[in-house]
BALOBA-1460 file (C-alpha; in Angstrom, 3 decimals):
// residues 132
<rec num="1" residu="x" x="0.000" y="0.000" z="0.000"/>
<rec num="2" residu="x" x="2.997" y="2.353" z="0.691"/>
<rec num="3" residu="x" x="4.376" y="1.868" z="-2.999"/>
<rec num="4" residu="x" x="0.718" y="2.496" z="-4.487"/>
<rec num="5" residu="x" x="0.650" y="5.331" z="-2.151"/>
<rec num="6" residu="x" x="3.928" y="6.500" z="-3.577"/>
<rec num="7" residu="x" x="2.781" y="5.891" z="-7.179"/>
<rec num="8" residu="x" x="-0.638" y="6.824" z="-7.274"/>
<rec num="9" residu="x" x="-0.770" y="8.329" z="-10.775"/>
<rec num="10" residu="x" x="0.455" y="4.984" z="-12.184"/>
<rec num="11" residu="x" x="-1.786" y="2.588" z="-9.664"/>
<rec num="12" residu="x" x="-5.772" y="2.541" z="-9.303"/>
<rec num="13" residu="x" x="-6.796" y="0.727" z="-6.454"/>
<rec num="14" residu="x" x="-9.640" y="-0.828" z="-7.646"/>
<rec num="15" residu="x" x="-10.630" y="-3.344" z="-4.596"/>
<rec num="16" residu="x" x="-9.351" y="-4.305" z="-1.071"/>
<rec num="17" residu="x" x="-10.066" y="-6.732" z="1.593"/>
<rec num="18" residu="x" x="-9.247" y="-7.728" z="5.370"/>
<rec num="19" residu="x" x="-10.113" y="-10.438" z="7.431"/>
<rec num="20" residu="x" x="-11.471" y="-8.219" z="10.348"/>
<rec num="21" residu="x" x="-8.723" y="-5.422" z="11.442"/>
<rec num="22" residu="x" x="-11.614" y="-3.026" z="10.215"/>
<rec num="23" residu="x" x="-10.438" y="0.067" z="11.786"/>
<rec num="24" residu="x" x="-6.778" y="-0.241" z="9.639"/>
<rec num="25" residu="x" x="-8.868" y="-1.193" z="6.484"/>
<rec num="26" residu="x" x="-11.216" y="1.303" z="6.494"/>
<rec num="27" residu="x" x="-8.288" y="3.787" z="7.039"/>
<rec num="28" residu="x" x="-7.050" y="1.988" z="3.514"/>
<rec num="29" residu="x" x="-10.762" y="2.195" z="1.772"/>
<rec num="30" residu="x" x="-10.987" y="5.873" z="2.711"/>
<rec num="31" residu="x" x="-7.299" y="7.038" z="1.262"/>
<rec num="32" residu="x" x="-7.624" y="4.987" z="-1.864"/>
<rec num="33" residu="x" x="-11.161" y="4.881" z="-2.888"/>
<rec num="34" residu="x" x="-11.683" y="1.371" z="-4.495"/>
<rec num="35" residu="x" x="-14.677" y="0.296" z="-6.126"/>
<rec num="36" residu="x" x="-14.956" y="-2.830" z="-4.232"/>
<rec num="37" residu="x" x="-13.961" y="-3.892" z="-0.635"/>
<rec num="38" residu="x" x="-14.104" y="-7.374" z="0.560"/>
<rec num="39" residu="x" x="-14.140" y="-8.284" z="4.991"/>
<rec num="40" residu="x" x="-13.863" y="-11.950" z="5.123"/>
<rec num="41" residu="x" x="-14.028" y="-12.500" z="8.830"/>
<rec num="42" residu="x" x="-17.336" y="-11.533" z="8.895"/>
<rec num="43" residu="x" x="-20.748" y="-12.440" z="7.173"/>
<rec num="44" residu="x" x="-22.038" y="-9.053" z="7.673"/>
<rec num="45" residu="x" x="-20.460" y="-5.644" z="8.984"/>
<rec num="46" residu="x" x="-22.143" y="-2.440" z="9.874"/>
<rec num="47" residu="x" x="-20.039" y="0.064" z="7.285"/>
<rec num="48" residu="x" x="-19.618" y="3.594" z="8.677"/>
<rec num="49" residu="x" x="-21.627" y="5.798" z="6.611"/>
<rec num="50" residu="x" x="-18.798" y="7.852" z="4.919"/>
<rec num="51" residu="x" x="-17.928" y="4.487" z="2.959"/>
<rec num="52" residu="x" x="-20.988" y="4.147" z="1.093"/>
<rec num="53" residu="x" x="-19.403" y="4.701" z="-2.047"/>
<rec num="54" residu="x" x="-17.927" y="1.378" z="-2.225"/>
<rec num="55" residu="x" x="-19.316" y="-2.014" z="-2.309"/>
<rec num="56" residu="x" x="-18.465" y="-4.603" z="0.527"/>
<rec num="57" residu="x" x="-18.544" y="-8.153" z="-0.158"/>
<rec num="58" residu="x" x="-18.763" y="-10.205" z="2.817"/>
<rec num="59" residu="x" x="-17.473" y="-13.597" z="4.260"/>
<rec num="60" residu="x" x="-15.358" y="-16.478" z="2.781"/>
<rec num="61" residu="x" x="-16.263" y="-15.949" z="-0.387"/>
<rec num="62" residu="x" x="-15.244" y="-12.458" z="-1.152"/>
<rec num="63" residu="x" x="-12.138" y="-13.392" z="-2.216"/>
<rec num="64" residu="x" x="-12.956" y="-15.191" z="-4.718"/>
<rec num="65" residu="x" x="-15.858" y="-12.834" z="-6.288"/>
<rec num="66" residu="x" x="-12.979" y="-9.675" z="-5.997"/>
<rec num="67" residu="x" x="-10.981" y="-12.224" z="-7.857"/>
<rec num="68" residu="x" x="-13.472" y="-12.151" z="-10.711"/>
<rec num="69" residu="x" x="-13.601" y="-8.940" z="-11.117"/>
<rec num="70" residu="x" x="-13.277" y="-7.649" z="-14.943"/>
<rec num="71" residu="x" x="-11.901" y="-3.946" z="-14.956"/>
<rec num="72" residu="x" x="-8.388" y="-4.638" z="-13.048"/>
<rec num="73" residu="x" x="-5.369" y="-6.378" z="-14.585"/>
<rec num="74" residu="x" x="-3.442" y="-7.139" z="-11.793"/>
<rec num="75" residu="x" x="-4.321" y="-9.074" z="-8.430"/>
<rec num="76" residu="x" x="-1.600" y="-8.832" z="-5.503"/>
<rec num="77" residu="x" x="-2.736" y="-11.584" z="-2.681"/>
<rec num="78" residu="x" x="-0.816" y="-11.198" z="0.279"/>
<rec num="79" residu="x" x="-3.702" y="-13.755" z="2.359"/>
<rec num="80" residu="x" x="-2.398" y="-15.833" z="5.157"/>
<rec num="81" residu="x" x="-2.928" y="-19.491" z="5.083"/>
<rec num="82" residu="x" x="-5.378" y="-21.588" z="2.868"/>
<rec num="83" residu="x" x="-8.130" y="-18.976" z="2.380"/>
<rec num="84" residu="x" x="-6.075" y="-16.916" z="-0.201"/>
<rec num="85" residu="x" x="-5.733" y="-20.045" z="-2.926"/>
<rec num="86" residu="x" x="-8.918" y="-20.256" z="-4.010"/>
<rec num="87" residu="x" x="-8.682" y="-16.616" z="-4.771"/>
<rec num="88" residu="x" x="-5.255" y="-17.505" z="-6.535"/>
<rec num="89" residu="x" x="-6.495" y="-19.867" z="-9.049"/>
<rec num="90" residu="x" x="-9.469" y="-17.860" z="-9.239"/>
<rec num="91" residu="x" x="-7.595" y="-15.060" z="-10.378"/>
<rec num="92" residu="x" x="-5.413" y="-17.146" z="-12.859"/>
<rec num="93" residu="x" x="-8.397" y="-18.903" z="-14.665"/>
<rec num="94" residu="x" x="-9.985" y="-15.541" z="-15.068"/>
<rec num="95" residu="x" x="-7.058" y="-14.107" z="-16.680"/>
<rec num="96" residu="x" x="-5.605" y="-11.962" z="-14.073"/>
<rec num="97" residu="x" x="-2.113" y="-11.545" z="-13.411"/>
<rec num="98" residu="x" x="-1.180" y="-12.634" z="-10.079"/>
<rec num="99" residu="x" x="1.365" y="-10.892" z="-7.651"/>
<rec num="100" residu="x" x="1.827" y="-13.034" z="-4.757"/>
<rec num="101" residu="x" x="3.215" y="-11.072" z="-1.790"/>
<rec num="102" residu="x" x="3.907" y="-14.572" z="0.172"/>
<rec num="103" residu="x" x="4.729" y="-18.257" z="-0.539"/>
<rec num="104" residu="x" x="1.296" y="-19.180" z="1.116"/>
<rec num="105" residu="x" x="-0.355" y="-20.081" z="-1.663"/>
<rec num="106" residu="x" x="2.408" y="-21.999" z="-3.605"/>
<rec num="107" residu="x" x="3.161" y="-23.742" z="-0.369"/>
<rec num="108" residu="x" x="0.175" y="-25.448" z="-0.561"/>
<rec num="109" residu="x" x="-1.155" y="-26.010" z="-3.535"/>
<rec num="110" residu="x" x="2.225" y="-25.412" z="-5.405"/>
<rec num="111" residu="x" x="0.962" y="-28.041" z="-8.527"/>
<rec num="112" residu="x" x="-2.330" y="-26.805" z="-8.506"/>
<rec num="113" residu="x" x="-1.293" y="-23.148" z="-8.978"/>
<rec num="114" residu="x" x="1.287" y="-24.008" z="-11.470"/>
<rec num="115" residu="x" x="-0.439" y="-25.891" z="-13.443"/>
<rec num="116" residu="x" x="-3.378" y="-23.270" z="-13.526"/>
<rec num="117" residu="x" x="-0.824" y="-19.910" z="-14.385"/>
<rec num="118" residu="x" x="0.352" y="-21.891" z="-17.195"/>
<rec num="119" residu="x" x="-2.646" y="-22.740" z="-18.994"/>
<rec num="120" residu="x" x="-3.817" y="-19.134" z="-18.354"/>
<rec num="121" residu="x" x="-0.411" y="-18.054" z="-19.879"/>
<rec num="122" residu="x" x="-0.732" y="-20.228" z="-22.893"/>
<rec num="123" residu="x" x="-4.566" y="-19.387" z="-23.215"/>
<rec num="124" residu="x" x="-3.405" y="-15.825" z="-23.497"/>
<rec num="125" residu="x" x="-0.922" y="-15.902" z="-25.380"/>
<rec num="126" residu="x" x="-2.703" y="-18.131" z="-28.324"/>
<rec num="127" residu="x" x="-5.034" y="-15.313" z="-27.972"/>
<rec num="128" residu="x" x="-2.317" y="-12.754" z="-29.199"/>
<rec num="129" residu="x" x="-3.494" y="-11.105" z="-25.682"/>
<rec num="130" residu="x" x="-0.045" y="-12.415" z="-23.632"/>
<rec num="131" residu="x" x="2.857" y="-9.870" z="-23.241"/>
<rec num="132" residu="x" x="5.765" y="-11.721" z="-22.194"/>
């Protein structure tokens, strides 16, 4: 967040999430304004009213629906534990480029993520849409 912070004419911050430090990540929603915002610890979350402006997914899942999200090109998961691969391969089969900001989820499902970046690779690039 620093380096985006740093950068922001290059970067657009298009969604967030947090498992439940809410009062650091609503800091984060209000300086950069994304579209989306995803709190997995909960299934529901009263949102302060000056945060209206963005949509908040809730629970488990939210991961994986920011994952498909169409108008961003690249996904950094920094997740701790299991709960961030599913967003991972998520990501990959729906043609996101994945920055992974710990070994989490190649630790364990190191295969399964492999195998799934490079069929999205190769899909890409036969579709002339892959810049190596």
């Amino acid at each position: 967040m620093k380096v985006i912070a740093l950068h922001n004419d290059k970067f657009n911050v298009i969604a967030l999430s947090a498992h439940k430090n809410t009062n650091l990540f609503f800091e984060q929603v209000r300086k950069f304004r994304p579209k989306y915002a995803a709190i997995t610890g909960y299934d529901n979350y009263d949102i302060p009213e000056d945060l209206k402006f963005c949509e908040f997914l809730f629970g488990t899942n939210a991961l994986e629906s920011l994952a498909k999200i169409t108008d961003v090109d690249y996904i950094i998961i920094s997740v701790v534990g299991m709960i961030g691969l599913k967003a991972v391969i998520s990501s990959l089969k729906s043609g996101k480029r994945v920055l992974l900001a710990n070994k989490e989820a190649l630790v364990a499902g190191g295969k399964l993520v492999i195998d799934t970046a490079t069929k999205a690779a190769l899909t890409a690039k036969n579709n002339s849409s892959f810049v190596e």
